[in-house]
Legacy VTK file of the C-alpha trace (Angstrom):
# vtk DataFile Version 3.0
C-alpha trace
ASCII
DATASET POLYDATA
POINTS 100 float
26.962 -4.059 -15.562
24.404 -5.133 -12.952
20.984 -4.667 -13.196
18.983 -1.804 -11.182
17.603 -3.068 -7.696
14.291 -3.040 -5.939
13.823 -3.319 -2.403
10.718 -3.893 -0.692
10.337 -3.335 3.147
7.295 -3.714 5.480
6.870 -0.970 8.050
5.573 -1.330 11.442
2.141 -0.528 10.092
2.084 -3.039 7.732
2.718 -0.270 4.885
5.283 -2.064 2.199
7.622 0.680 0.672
8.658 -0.148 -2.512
11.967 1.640 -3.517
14.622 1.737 -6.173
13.760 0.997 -9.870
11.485 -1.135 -11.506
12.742 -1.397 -15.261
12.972 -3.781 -18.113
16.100 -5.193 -16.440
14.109 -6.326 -13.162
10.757 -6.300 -13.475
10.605 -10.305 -13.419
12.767 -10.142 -10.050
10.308 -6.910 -8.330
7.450 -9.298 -9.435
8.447 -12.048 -7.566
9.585 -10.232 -4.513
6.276 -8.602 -3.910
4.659 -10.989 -0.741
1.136 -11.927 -1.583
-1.799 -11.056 0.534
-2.515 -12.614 3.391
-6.663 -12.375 2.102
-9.027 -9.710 1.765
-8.440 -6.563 2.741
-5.979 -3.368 1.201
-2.159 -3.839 0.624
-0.913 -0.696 0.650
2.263 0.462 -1.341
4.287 3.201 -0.841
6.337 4.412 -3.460
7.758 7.436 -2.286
11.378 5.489 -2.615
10.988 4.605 -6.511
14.147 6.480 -8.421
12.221 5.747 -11.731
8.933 4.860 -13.023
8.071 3.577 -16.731
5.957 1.065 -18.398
7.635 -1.905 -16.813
7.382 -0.363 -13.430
3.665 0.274 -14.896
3.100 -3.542 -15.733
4.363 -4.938 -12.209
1.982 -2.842 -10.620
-0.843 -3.706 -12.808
0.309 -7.305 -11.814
0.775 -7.336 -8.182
-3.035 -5.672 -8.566
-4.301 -8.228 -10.090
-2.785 -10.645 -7.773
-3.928 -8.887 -5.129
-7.687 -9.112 -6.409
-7.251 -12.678 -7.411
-7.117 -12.891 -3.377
-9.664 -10.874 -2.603
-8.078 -7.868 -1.737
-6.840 -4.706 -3.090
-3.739 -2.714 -3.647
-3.505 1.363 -2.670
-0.683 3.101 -4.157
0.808 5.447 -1.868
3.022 8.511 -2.857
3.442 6.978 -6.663
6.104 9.698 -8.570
4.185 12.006 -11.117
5.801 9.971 -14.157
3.995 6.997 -12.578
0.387 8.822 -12.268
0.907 10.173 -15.495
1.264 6.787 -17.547
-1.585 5.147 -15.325
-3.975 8.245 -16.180
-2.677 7.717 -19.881
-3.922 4.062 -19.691
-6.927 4.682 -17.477
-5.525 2.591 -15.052
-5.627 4.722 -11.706
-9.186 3.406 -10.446
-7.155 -0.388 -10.528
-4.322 0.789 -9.036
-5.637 2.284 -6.563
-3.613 5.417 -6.639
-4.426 7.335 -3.878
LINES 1 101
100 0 1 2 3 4 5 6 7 8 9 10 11 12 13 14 15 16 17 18 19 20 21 22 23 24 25 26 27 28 29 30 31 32 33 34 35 36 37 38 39 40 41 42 43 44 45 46 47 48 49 50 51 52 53 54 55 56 57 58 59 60 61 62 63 64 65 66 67 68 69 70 71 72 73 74 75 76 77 78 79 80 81 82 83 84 85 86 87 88 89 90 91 92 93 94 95 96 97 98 99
């Protein structure tokens, strides 16, 4: 059986769209794939493509945030699913995310 995929594409705009699933299976593979900032400034995400959110998909985010911030910039998460926004507000986590 083969584990879910990711895929992460850059639009025109600069606007990466994450989409797929982020799960137990891959999260170590989605964390990788995620290109780091190029400095300062907002990465924005969009998630509208994401088949399935849970904790893991919850801890690569929380990740690529942080590495994001380690760089001086921030992340903006764009059309996350409701399961997504629900387990962030659960965690208090939606200010860091930048779930907008």
């Amino acid at each position: 059986m083969s584990s879910p995929r990711v895929e992460i594409d850059a639009d025109t705009l600069g606007t990466l769209r994450v989409s797929g699933v982020i799960s137990y299976a891959n999260a170590a593979d989605a964390l990788a794939r995620l290109p780091a900032p190029r400095g300062p400034g907002a990465m924005d995400l969009d998630l509208s493509g994401l088949q399935h959110a849970d904790s893991a998909t919850l801890a690569v985010l929380i990740a690529w945030a942080a590495r994001a911030r380690k760089r001086g910039g921030e992340l903006h998460l764009r059309n996350a699913p409701q399961a997504l926004r629900n387990l962030a507000h659960l965690s208090d986590l939606e200010s860091l995310l930048g779930l907008v």
